[in-house]
Each structure stands twice: as C-alpha cells, then as structure tokens.
C-alpha positions in Angstrom: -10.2 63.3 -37.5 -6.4 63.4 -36.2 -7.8 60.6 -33.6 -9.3 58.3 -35.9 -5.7 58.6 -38.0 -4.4 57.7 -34.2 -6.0 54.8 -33.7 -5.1 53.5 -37.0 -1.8 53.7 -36.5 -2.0 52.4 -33.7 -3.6 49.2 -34.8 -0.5 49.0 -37.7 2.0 49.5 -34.7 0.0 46.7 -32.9 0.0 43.9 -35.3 3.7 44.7 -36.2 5.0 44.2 -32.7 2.8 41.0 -32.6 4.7 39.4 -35.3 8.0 41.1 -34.2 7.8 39.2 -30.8 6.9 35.8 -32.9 10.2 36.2 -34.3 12.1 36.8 -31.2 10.3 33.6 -30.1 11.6 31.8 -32.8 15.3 33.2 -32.4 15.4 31.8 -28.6 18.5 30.3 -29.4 20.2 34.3 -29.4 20.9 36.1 -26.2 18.3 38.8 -25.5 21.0 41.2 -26.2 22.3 40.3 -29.6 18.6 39.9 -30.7 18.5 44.0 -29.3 21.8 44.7 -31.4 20.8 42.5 -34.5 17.1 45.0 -34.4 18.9 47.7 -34.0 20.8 47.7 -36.4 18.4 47.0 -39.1 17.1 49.9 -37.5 19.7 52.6 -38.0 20.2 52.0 -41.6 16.6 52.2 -42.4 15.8 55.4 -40.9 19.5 57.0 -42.2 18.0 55.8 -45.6 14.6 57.6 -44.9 15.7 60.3 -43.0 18.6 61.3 -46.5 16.0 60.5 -48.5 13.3 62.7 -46.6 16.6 65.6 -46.3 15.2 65.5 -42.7 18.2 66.5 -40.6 18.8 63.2 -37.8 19.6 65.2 -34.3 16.5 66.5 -34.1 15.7 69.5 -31.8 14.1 68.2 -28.2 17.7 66.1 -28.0 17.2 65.7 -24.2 14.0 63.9 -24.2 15.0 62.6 -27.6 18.3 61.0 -25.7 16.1 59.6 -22.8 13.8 58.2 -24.9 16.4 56.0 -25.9 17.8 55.1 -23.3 14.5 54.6 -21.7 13.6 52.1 -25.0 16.3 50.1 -24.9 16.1 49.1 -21.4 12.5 48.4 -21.7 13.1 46.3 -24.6 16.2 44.2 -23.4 14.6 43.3 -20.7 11.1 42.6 -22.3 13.2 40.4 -24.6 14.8 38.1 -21.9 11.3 37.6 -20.3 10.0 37.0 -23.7 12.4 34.0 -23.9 12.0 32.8 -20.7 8.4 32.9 -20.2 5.1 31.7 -22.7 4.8 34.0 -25.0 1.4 35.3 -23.6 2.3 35.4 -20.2 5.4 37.7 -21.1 3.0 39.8 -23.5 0.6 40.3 -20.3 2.9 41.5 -17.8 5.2 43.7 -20.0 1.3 45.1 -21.5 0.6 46.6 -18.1 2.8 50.0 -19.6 -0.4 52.0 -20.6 -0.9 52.3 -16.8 2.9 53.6 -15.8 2.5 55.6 -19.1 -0.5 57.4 -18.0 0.7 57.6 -14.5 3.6 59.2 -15.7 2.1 61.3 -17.9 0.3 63.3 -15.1 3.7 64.6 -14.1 5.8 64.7 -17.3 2.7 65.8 -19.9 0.1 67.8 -17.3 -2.2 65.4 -19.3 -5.4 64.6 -17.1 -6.9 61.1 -16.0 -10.5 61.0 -15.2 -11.5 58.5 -12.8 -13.7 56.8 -15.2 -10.5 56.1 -17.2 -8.7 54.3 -13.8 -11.9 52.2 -13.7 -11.0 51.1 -17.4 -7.4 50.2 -16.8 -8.7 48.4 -13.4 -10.8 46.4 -16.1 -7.5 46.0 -18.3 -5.4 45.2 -15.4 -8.1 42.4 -14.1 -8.1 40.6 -17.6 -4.0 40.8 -17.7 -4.2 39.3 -14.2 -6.8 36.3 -14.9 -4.8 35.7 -18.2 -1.2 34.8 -16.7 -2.8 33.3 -13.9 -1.1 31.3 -11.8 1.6 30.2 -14.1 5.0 28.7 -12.2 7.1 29.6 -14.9 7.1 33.4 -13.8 9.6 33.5 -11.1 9.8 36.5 -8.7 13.1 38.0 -10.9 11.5 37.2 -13.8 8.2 39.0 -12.5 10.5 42.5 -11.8 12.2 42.2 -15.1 9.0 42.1 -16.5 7.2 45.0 -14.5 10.7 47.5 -14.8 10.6 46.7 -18.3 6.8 48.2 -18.3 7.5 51.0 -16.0 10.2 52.1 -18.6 8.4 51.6 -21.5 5.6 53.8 -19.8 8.7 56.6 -19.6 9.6 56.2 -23.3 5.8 56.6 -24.4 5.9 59.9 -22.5 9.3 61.2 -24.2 7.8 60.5 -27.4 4.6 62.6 -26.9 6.8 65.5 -25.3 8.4 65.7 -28.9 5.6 65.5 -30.8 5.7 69.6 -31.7 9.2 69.6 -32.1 10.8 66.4 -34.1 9.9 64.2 -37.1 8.7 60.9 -36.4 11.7 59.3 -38.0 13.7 61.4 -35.7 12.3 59.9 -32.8 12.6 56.3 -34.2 16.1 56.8 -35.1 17.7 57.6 -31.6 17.0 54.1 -30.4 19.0 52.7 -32.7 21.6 55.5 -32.0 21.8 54.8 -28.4 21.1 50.8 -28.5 23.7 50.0 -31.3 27.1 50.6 -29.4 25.6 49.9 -26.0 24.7 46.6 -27.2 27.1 46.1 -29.4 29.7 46.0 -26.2 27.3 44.0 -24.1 26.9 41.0 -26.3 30.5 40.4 -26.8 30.5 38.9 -23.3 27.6 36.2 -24.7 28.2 36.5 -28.5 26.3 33.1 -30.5 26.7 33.5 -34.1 23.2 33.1 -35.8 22.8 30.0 -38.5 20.6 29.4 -41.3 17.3 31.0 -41.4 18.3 32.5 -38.0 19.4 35.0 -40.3 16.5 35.6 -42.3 14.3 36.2 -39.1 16.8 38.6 -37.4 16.1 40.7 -40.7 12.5 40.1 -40.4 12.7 41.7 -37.2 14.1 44.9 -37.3 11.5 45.5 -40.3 8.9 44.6 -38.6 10.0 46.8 -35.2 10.7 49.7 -37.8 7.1 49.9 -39.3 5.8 49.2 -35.4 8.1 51.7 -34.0 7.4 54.4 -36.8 3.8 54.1 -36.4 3.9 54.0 -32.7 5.4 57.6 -32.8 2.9 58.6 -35.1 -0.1 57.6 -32.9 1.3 58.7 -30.1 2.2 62.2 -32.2 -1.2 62.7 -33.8 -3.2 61.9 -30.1 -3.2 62.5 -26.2 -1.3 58.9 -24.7 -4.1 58.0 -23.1 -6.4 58.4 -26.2 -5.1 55.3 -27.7 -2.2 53.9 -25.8 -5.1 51.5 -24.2 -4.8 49.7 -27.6 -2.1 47.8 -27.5 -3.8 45.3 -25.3 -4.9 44.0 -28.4 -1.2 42.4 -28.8 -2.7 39.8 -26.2 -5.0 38.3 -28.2 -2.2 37.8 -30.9 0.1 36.4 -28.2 -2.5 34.2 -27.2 -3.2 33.3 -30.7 0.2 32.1 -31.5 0.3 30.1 -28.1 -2.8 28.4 -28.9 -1.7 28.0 -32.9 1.8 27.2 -32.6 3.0 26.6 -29.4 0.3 24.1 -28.5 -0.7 26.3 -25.5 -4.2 25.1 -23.5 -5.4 28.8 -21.6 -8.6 27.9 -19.0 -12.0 29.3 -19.3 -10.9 31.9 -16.8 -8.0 32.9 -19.2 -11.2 33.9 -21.8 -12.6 36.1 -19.2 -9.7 37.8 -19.0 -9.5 38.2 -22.7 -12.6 40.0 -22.9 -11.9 41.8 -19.9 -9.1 43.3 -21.5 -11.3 44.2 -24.5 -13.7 45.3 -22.4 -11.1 48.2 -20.8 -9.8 49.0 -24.0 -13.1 49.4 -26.5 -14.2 51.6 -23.5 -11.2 53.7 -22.3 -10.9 54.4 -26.7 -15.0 55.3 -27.3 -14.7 57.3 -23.7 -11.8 59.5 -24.5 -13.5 60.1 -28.4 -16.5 61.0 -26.8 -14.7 63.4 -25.1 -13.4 64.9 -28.0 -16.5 65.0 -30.0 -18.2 66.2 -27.0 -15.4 69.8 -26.7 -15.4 69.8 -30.4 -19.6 70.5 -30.7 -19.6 72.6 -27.4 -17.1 75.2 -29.3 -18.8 75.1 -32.3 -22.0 76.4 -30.1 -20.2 79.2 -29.1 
C-alpha cells in the first residue's frame, strides 16, 4: 500500500536527520550559517548529478511553491541549527519537533486536508511528552525558545509546499531548490562570521550534507506518496535518538518524568499513524462494498 511505502520512508528520513544533527553537534565550533552553506552545497551537486543522470529537467513546474519551499527550508533550518548549538541536543530536538502540529495546522488552509478531533487529541499527547521532556531546563532562554518555535512554524510551511507539489514535480526537484535558494543566500551571510573548518571538521561537513540528502529525499517522498498528517507524526521518533545520543555521548542524566514523556510521545505518534491507516483501510473496504 502507497502508505505503508510512506511510512517507510519516513522512518529512512528519520534516522538520517538523527545522525545529521549528531554531526552538526560535533561541528559546534562553525557558525550555524556556514554549517547551512557547507550542507548545501553538498546538496546542489548531488541532486545536479541525479537529476542529469535521471534527464529530469531541474526547474520543475509548481516553481512558486517550489521557490517558497525554499525559502521556507532554509529559514527553518538556520535557525534550528543555531538552537541546535546552543541548546542539549534533546531539548533543541523537542522544541523544533513540535512542526507536525504547525504543519497540520497549516495544512487545513494551504491543502483543504481535514483534522479529526481524535487526531488533536494525539498531538495533545505528543505535545505533553515534548513538554515533560525539555522540562524545566535553564539553558533555553526566551530568544532561544522563539528561534526555536519560528523555526517549527516554518518548517510546518515547507512540509505543506512539498505536499502541494507532489502531482506536479519529481522528488529530486523539490530537494534541489533548497540548495538553490540556500547556497548564495548563505554564501553572503557567512562572510560576515566566516571560520575555516580543520581536520576532520571537514570530513563531517561532508557527512552532513549526505546524510540531509538521503533525509531530505526521502522526506519528499513520504510526504509525496501520503496525506501530511498520515505520517508526519513520525518524526517524533528523532527524540528518542536525540535523547539516545545525550545519554550515550554527551553524558546527559534526563529524570523519570523525562521517560514519561518519551512514551507519551510514542504514545501520540503509534496512535495518530494506526488511526489515520485505519482510516484508509476503513474507505478502501467501504468502496469495494459498493
């Protein structure tokens, strides 16, 4: 079924990110903005290598949402970037991972897509577990705390420009005009913070922008092959790898009520996903009957 194939890219999409923001951890050293540039520029000359040697044509049809998306992305991501630097990693994760709800929000008006109320009561689950998670940590400062929440909201706009394309442009269309619109617009901003990278800095900046490609590639194609709010739920499952890599490698102690929130959040997303299949399944034997 085109969901199941949804989910699983999904999943891929998921566990690509997780390591992506690993390295971005790691690279703390960089401005937010170079480590933007550095990715996307990896970026560009992967998909112009897939997209000659797929003799897809690059501009794509839907160029306004196409364009927005974009720009929409690499705000999101800049900013997600400097809180990821500033912040634990799982307490960045949690507040940048409340986009599903903007995205669904904003997919009432931009997609016509329908919420049921059931759903709401899932991402109230979601956004209880994200909320005992981070806590009451001091390290989140109030500009810190918008950075983190506009980076969200326009995350939650790209997801919807990506599934308003989905009839119209490739997948490796869509991933390409990030790169397109982040590489000179970041190229000029980090020449007022420029730090040259060293060593193995080097290695990891390249290990980035793979990484982002596969989870950006397969993020289009989940979000292509499914309605947002079939799946989009899933990548609450990053949170567990942030917290993972916290506890692992960054020596972070998280509180019983931390674990509650953990499987809150898996709670919200296991049910929104088997809900919204259910769904599917449910339309799929009722026009068989008829």
């Amino acid at each position: 079924m085109k969901i199941d194939k949804a989910i699983g890219y999904m999943l891929i999409s998921v566990l690509g990110f997780a390591f992506m923001n690993l390295t971005v951890k790691f690279l703390h050293r960089l401005p937010a903005t170079e480590l933007v540039l550095f990715r996307s520029l990896v970026s560009l000359v992967l998909c112009l290598y897939f997209l000659r040697k797929k003799r897809i044509k690059p501009w794509g049809n839907s160029r306004k949402y196409l364009v927005l998306r974009g720009i929409f992305g690499v705000t999101a991501l800049s900013l997600f970037f400097y809180t990821l630097q500033k912040l634990p990693l799982g307490s960045a994760i949690t507040i940048q991972y409340l986009s599903p709800i903007f995205t669904a929000f904003f997919g009432i008006f931009i997609l016509k897509e329908k919420v049921r109320w059931l759903q709401w009561l899932f991402f109230l689950f979601s956004f209880c577990g994200i909320a005992l998670i981070k806590g009451f940590d001091p390290s989140i400062t109030p500009t810190l705390l918008v950075m983190g929440l506009l980076s969200a909201i326009f995350a939650g706009l790209a997801y919807n420009c990506v599934r308003k394309v989905k009839d119209t442009d490739h997948p490796l269309v869509v991933v390409f005009y990030f790169p397109l619109i982040a590489t000179p617009i970041m190229a000029i901003v980090s020449l007022f913070s420029w730090v040259t990278p060293e060593g193995h800095e080097w290695l990891l900046l390249l290990l980035m922008g793979v990484l982002t490609q596969i989870a950006q590639l397969y993020m289009t194609k989940a979000l292509q092959a499914a309605e947002i709010n079939e799946i989009v739920n899933l990548k609450y499952l990053g949170i567990i790898l942030a917290l993972s890599f916290d506890f692992l490698i960054f020596s972070v102690d998280y509180q019983p009520m931390a674990l509650l929130g953990i499987l809150l959040v898996l709670s919200g997303v296991l049910m929104n996903t088997l809900y919204k299949v259910w769904l599917k399944r449910k339309r799929a034997r009722l026009q068989e009957e008829r």
